[in-house]
Legacy VTK file of the C-alpha trace (Angstrom):
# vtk DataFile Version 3.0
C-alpha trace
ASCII
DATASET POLYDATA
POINTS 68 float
2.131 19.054 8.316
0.680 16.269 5.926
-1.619 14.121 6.977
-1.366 10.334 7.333
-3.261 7.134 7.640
-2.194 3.348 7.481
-3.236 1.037 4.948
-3.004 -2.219 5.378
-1.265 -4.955 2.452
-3.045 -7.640 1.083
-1.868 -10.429 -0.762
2.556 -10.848 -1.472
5.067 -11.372 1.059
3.789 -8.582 2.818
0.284 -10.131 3.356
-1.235 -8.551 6.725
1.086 -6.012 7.189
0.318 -1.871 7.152
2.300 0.992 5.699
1.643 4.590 7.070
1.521 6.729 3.599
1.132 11.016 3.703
-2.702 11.953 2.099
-2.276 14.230 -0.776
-4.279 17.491 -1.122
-7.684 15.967 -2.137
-7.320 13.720 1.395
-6.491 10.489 -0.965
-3.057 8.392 -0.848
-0.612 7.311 -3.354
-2.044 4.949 -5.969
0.574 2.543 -5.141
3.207 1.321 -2.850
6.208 -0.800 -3.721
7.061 -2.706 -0.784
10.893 -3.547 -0.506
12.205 -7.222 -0.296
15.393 -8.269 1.833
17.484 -6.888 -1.812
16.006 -3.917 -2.031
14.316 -2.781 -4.924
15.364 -6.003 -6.845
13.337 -7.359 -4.825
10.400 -5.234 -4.722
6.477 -6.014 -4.969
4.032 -3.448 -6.296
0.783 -3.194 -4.338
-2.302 -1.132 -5.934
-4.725 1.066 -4.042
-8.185 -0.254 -3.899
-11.096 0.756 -1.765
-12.673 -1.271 0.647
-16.200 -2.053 0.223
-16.350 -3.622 4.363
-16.517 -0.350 5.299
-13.974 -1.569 8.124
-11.302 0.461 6.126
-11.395 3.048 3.514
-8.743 1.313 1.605
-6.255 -1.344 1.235
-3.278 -1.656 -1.114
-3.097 -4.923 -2.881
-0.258 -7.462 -4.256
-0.002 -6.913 -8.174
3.348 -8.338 -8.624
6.882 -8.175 -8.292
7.811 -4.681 -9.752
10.623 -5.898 -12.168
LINES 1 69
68 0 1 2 3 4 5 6 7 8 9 10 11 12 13 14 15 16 17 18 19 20 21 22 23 24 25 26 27 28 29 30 31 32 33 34 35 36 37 38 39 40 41 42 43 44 45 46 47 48 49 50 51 52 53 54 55 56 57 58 59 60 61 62 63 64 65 66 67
């Protein structure tokens, strides 16, 4: 079984929310996440990994843009 964690979103419509994302075999998640607006993915935002320098977190994903 994978492992998880949640990272939270910063920035978009999504601002303050967390997704729960599977770690990959080096213990690291996806480099991004494309959050899905009320259309679906025509109305998707792309959100980039990033790591935290707070140490609060180990990383957040944050709002690049919409993804089309």
């Amino acid at each position: 079984m994978a492992s998880t964690v949640e990272i939270p979103l910063v920035g978009g419509v999504a601002d303050g929310q967390s997704v729960t994302v599977e770690l990959d075999s080096n213990g690291r998640p996806p480099l991004t996440h494309h959050h899905l607006g009320p259309g679906g993915l025509a109305e998707a935002e792309i959100y980039e990994l990033e790591a935290t320098v707070d140490g609060a977190q180990d990383w957040r994903y944050c709002w690049r843009g919409p993804a089309v």
